[in-house]
C-alpha positions as CSV (number, residue, x, y, z in Angstrom):
1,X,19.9,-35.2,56.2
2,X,21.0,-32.2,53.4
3,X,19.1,-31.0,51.0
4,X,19.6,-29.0,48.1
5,X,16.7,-27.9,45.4
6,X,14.3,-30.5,45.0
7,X,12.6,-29.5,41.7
8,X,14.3,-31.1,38.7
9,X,14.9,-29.9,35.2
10,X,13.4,-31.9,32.2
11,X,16.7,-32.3,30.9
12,X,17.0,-34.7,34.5
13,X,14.3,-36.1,34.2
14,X,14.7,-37.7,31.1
15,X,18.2,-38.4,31.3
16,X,17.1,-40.3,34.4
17,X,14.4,-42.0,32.5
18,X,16.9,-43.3,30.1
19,X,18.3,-45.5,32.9
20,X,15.6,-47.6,33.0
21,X,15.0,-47.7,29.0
22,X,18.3,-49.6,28.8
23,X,17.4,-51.6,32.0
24,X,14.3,-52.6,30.5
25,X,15.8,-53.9,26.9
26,X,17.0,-56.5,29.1
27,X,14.6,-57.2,31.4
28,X,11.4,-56.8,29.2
29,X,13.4,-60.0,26.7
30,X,14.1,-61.8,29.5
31,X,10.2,-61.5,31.2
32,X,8.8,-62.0,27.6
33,X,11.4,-64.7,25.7
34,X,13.7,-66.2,28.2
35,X,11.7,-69.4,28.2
36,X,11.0,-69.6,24.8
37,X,14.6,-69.1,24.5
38,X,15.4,-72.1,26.8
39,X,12.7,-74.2,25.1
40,X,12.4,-73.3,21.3
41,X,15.5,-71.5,20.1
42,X,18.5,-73.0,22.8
43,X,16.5,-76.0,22.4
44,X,16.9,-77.1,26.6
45,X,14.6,-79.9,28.3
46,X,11.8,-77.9,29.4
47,X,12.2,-79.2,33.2
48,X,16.3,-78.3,32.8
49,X,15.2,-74.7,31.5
50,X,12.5,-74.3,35.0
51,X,15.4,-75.7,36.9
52,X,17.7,-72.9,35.9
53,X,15.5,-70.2,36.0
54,X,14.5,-71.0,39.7
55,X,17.4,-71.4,41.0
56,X,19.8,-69.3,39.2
57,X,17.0,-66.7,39.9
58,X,16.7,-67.0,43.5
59,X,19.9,-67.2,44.5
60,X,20.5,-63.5,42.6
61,X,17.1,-62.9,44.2
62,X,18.6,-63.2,47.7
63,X,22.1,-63.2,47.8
64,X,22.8,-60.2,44.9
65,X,20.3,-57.6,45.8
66,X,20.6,-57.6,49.7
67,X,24.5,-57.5,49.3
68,X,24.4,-55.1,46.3
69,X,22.4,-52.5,48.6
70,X,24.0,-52.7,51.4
71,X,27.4,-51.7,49.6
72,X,26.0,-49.1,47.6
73,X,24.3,-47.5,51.0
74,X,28.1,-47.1,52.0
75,X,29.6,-46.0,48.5
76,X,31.3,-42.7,48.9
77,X,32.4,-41.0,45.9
78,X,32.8,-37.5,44.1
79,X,29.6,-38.6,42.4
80,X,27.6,-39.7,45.2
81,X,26.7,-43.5,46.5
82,X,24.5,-44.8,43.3
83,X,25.5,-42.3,40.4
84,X,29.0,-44.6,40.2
85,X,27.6,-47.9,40.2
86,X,25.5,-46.9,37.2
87,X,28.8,-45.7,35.2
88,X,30.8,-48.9,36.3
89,X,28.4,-51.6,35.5
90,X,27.4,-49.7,32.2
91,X,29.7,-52.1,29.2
92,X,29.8,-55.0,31.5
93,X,25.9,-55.5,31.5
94,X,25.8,-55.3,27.8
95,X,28.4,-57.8,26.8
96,X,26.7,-60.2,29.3
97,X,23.3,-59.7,27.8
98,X,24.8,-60.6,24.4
99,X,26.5,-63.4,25.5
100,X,23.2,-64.9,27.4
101,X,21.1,-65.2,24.5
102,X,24.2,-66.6,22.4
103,X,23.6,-70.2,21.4
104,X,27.3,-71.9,21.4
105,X,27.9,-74.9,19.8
106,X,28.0,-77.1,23.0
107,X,27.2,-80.7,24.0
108,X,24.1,-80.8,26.1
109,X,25.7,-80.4,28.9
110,X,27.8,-77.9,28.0
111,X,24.6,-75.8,26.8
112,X,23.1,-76.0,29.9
113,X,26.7,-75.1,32.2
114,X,26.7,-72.1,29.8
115,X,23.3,-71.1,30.7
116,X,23.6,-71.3,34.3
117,X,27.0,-69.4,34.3
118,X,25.5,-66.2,31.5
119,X,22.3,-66.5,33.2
120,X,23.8,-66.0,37.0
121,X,26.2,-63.3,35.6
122,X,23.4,-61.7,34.2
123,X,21.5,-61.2,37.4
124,X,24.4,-60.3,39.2
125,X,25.5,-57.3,36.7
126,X,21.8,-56.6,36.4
127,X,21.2,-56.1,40.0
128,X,24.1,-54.3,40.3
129,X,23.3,-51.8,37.7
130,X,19.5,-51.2,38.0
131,X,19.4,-51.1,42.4
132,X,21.3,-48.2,43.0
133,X,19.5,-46.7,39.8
134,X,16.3,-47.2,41.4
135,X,17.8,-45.9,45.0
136,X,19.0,-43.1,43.0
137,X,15.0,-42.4,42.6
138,X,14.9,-42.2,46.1
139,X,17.5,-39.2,46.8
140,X,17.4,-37.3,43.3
141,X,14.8,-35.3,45.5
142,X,12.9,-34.6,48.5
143,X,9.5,-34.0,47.2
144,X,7.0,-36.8,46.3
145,X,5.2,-34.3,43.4
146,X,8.5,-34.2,41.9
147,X,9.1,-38.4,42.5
148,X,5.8,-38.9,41.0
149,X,6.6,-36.9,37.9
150,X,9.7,-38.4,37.8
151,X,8.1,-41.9,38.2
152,X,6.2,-40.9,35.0
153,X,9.0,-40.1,32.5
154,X,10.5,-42.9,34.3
155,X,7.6,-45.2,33.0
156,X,7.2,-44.1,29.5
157,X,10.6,-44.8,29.1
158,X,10.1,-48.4,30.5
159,X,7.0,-48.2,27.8
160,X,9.3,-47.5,24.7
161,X,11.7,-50.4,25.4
162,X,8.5,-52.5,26.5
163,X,6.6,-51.8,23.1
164,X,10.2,-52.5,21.5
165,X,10.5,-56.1,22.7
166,X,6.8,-56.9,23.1
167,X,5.7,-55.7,19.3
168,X,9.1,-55.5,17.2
169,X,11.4,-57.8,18.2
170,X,10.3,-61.2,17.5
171,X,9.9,-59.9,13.9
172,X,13.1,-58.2,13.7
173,X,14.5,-61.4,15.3
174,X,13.0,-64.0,12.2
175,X,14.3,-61.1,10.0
176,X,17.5,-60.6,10.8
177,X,18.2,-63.8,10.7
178,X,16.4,-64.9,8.0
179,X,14.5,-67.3,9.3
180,X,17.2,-68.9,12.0
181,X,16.3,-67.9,15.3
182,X,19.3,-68.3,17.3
183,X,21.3,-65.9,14.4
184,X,18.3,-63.5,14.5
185,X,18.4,-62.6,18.5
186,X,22.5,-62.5,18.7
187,X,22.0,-59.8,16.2
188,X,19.6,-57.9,18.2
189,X,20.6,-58.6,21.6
190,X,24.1,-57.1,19.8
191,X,22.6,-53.6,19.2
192,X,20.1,-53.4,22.3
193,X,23.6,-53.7,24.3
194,X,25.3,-51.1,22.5
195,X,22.1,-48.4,22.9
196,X,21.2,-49.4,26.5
197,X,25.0,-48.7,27.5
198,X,25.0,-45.2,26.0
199,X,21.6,-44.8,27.7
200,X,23.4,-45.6,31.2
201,X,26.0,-43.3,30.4
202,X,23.7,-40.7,30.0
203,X,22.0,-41.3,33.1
204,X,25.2,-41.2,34.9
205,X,26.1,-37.5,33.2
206,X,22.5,-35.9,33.8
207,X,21.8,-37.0,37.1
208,X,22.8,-35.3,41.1
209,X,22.1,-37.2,44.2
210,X,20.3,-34.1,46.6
211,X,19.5,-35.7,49.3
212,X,22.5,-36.8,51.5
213,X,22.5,-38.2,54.8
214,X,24.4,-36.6,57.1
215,X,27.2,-38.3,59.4
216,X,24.9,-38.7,62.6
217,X,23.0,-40.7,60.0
218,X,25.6,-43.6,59.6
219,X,24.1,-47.2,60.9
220,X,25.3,-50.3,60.6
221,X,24.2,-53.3,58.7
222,X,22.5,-55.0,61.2
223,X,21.0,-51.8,62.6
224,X,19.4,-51.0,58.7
225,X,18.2,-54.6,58.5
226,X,16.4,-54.2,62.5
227,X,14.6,-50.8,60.6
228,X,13.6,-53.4,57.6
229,X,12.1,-56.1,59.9
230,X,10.0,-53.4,61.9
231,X,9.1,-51.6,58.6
232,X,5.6,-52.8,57.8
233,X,4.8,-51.1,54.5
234,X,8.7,-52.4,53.6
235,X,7.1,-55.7,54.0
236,X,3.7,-55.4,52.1
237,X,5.9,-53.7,49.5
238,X,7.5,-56.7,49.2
239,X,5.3,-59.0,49.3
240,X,2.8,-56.5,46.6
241,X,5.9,-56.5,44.4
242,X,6.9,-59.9,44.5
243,X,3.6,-60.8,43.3
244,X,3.4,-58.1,40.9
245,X,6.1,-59.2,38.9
246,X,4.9,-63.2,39.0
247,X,1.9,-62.1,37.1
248,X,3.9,-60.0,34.9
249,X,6.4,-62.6,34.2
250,X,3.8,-65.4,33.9
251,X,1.6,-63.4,31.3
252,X,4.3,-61.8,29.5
253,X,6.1,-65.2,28.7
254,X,3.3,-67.1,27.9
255,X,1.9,-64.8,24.6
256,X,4.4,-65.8,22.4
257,X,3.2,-69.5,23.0
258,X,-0.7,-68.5,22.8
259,X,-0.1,-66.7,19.8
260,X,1.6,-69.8,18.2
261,X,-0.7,-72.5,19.5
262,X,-4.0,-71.2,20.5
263,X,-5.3,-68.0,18.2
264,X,-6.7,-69.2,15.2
265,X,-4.1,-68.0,12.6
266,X,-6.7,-67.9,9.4
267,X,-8.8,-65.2,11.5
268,X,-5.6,-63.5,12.9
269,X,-4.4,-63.0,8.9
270,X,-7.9,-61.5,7.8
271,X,-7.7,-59.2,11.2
272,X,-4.4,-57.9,10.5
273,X,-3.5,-57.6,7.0
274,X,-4.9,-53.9,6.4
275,X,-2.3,-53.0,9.2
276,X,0.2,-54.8,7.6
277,X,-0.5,-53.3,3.9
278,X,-0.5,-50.3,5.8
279,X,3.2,-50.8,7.4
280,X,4.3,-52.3,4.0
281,X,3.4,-48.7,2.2
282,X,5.4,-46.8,4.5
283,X,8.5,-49.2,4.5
284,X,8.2,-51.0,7.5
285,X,8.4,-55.0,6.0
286,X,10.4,-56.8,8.5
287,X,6.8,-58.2,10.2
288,X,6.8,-60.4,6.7
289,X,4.3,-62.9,6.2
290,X,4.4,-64.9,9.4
291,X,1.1,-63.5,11.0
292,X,1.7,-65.4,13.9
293,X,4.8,-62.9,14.7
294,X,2.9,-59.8,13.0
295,X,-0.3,-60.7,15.4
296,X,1.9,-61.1,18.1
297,X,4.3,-57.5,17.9
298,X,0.6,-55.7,16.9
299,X,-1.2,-57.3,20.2
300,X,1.0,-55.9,22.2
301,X,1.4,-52.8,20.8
302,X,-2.0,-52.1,21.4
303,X,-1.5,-52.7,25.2
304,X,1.4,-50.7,25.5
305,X,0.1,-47.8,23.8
306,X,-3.3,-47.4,25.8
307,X,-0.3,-48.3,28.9
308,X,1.5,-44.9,28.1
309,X,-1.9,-43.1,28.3
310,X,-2.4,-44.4,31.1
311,X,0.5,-43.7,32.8
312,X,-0.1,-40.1,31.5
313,X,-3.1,-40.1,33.9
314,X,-0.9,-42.0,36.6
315,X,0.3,-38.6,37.9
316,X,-2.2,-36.6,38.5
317,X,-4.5,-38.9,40.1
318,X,-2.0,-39.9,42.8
319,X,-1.0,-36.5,44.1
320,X,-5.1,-36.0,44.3
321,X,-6.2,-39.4,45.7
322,X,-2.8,-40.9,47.0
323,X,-0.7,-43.4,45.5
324,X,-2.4,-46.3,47.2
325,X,-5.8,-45.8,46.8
326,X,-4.8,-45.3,42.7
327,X,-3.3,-48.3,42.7
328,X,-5.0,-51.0,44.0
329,X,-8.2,-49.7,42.2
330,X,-6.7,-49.6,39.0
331,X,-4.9,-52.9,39.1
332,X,-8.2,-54.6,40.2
333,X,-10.0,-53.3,37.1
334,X,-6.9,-54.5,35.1
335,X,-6.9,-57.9,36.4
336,X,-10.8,-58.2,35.4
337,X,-9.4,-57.9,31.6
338,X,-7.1,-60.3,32.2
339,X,-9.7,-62.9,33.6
340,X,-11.5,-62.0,30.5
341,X,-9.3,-64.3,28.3
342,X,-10.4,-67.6,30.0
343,X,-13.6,-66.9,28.3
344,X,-12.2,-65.8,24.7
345,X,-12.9,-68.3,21.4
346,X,-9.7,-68.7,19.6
347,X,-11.2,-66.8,16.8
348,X,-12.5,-63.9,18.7
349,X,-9.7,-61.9,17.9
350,X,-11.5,-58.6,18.6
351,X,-12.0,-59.3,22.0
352,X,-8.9,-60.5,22.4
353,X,-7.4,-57.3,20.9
354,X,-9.9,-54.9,22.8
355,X,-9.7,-56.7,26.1
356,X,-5.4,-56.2,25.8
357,X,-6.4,-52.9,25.2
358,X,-8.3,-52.1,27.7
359,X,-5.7,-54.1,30.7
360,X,-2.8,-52.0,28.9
361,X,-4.9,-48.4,29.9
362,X,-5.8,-49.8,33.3
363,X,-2.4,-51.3,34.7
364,X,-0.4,-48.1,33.3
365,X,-2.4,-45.9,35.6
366,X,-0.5,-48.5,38.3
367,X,3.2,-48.8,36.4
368,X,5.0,-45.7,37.8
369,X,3.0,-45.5,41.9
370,X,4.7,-49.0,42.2
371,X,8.3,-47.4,42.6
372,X,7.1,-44.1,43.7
373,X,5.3,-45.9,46.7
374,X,9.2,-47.9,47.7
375,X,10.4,-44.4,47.3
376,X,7.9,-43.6,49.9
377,X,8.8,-46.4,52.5
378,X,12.2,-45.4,52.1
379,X,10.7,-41.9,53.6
380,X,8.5,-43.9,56.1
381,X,12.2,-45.5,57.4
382,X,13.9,-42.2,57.7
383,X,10.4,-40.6,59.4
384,X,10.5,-43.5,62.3
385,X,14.2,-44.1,62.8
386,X,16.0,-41.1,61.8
387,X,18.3,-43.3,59.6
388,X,18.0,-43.5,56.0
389,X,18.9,-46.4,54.5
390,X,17.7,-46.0,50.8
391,X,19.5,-48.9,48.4
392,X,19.0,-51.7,50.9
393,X,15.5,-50.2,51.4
394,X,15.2,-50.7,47.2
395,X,17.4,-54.0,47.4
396,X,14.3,-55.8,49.2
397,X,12.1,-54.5,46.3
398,X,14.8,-56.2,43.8
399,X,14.8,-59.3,45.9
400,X,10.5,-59.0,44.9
401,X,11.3,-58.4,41.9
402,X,13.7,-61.1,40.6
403,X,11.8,-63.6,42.8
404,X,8.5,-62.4,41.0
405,X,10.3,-62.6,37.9
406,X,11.6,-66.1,38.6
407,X,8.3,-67.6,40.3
408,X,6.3,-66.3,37.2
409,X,9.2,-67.4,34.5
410,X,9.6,-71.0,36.0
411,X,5.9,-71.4,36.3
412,X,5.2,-70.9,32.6
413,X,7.6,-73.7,31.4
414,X,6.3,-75.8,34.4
415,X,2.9,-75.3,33.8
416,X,3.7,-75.9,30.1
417,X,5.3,-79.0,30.8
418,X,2.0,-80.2,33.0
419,X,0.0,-79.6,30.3
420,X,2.2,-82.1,27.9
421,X,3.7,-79.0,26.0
422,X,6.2,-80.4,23.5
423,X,8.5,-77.7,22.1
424,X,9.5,-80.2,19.2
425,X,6.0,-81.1,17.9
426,X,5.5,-80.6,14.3
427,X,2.3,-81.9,14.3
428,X,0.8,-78.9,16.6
429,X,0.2,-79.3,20.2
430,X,-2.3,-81.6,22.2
431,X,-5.6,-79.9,23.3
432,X,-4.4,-80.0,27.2
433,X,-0.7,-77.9,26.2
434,X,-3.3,-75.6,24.3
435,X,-5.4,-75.5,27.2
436,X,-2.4,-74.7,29.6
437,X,-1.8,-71.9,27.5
438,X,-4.6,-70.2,27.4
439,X,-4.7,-70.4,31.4
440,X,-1.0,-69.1,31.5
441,X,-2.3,-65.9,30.1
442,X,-6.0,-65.4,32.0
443,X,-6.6,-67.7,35.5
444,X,-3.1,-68.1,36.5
445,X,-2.1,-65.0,36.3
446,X,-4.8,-62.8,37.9
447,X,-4.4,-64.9,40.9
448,X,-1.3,-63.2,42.5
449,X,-2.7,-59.2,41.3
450,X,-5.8,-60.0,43.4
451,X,-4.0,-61.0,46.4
452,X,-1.7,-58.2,46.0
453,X,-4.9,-55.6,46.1
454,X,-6.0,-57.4,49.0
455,X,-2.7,-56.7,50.5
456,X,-2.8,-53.3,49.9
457,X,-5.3,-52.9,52.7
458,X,-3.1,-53.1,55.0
459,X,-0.9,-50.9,53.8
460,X,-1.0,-47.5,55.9
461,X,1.0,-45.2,53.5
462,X,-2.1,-43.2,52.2
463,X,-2.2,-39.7,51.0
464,X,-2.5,-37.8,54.5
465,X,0.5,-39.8,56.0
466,X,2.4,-39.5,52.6
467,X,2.0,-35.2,53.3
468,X,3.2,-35.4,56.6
469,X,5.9,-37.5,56.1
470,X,6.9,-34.9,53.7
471,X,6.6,-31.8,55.6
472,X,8.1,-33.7,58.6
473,X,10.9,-34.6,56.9
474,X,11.8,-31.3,54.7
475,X,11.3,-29.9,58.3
476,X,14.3,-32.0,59.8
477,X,16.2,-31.2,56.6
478,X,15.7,-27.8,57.0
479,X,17.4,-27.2,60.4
């Protein structure tokens, strides 16, 4: 395995962070309004909507990632293995994200063909562009001090397009098209696909791949997917992310319908009108006067603030206490706020606000030691087998993360649909939908972070093994 420098210059750093900016435009709309897309704007069955989700989701789950890593382990270019695929899958990602939140003028059928095929293509470009981005995390450089920082700026960035979606663009969406829905998000999935594709080609430009295996490194398929099946923190990684991202994907599409059927709106207004006279006196009127919407972006935006802090802190208590130790303590203490909402009034907005708050600062001390630890296991491969095998390594962490992200989507229009949801109600929904939303955001939820800290027990990566690994390996690299 070569080597080159492993410390990297800002300028790297954050052109590597803009990678996952762009990546997360699309994937923060699709964890936070893909359903209500299906349901409310696209108007699908809400049984047809968790049909396509699940399957379209695990196919791409299983079939793209594995197949996606194990060709970009064996891309050889003038610009490494994963620099290229980041360049070639830059303008094809964004027309596709456009074109799946487009709402043709189809029959019924025809509506739902065209989501399955935009939806499938979606996936498939996605996994294509963000894997070997994330592999690239893995040989940029050698150190884990410089992975962790890079983990941070990494995670800010994922913050920014995350307080983008989460707090502006539901507004932006009602604004821009004045009132219509389904003109409103064209509009804005238009412009977040122009800015995200720039942001990949900047990635592509400021980025090196240091760390490159060597020829007596080459394995074969099979022999990279024996490593993976013997790889025990590959498989708690798995499993810890997979049911990272059901939680994520469960609470983060089941706001928008809490704020529209369960907060009481009267108390909301009163709450947040000085932030919105506020907002009005320094331009900013798209929020309007839909406080549903306003509550909604301002909500989150409270989260993900107190979530940058935290991933401020993210950093340096990792390289002091090790990333596993960091993480499963703060993500237990960020699961207790979430519990916290099962007890919440409708019109205790307050707490509502506060206890957000409070799970944004905890679960952002977690954000960026999720990746940094695959980065480790990729490490933990090369340490035991002498083969490095970093994108399929990654791949597997995909396949946890589209699954998480299509358990957790399917389950909130599934649960929704237990509960007697009815997307067309103009009378306002039953007390049992209200109830299942409420749950969607609180009991549900928590369940899969708990077992994943329970999970993390067994997981033997800790700070003392992490250092050796390290020195082991720059060792190797050395002669």
């Amino acid at each position: 395995m070569k080597s080159t420098s492993d410390k990297l210059s800002i300028i790297e750093k954050i052109g590597y962070s803009l990678g996952d900016l762009a990546a997360n435009l699309v994937f923060q709309t699709l964890m936070t309004y893909l359903a209500y897309f299906y349901t409310d704007i696209y108007k699908l069955d809400a049984n047809d909507a968790t049909a396509i989700m699940f399957i379209v989701g695990t196919v791409a789950a299983f079939g793209f990632n594995p197949i996606v890593g194990a060709i970009a382990d064996r891309t050889n270019s003038k610009w490494g293995k994963f620099r290229p695929w980041i360049l070639w899958t830059a303008v094809p990602l964004g027309i596709i994200s456009v074109l799946a939140f487009s709402t043709p003028d189809f029959s019924y059928k025809g509506k739902v063909i065209y989501a399955v095929i935009t939806y499938t293509l979606l996936l498939l470009l996605y996994a294509a562009s963000n894997l070997p981005y994330s592999a690239l995390s893995g040989v940029i450089t050698g150190s884990m001090k410089e992975r962790n920082s890079i983990s941070s700026y990494r995670f800010v960035a994922v913050m920014f397009a995350q307080f983008f979606v989460q707090v502006f663009m539901l507004p932006i969406i009602i604004y821009a098209g004045e009132g219509d829905k389904a003109v409103g998000i064209e509009i804005v999935m238009t412009w977040l696909a122009v800015i995200g594709t720039v942001m990949l080609l900047i990635t592509f430009l400021t980025t090196k791949e240091r760390v490159v295996p060597t020829e007596a490194q080459k394995s074969t398929i099979w022999e990279d997917l024996s490593d993976l099946v013997k790889n025990k923190p590959w498989i708690i990684m798995l499993v810890l992310t997979t049911l990272t991202f059901v939680s994520l994907a469960m609470k983060g599409g089941s706001y928008v319908y809490y704020f529209e059927n369960f907060i009481d709106a009267s108390r909301l207004t009163s709450f947040i009108n000085p932030v919105l006279e506020f907002l009005s006196s320094i331009g900013i009127n798209f929020f309007g006067n839909d406080p549903v919407s306003a509550g909604f972006g301002l909500f989150n935006a409270g989260g993900i603030i107190f979530m940058i802090i935290g991933i401020g802190l993210s950093k340096t208590l990792a390289d002091k206490y090790g990333k596993r130790n960091v993480f499963g303590l703060f993500l237990l203490i960020a699961t207790l706020f979430i519990i916290a909402f099962n007890f919440f009034e409708s019109s205790a907005i307050e707490l509502i606000f506060g206890a957000q708050i409070l799970h944004g600062f905890f679960y952002g001390i977690t954000i960026p030691l999720l990746w940094a630890m695959i980065a480790d296991v990729a490490d933990y491969s090369e340490w035991k087998n002498n083969r490095r095998a970093t994108a399929i390594i990654f791949s597997a962490m995909m396949v946890g993360l589209k699954l998480g992200l299509t358990i957790g989507s399917s389950l909130v229009t599934k649960i929704l649909d237990y509960y007697g949801y009815d997307a067309n109600s103009l009378s306002g929904q039953a007390s049992e939908a209200i109830l299942g939303t409420k749950l969607l955001v609180s009991i549900f939820p928590a369940i899969p972070f708990l077992l994943g800290v329970g999970l993390l027990f067994f997981y033997e990566i800790n700070k003392t093994m992490e250092t050796q690994i390290e020195l082991d390996l720059k060792q190797r690299r050395n002669n």
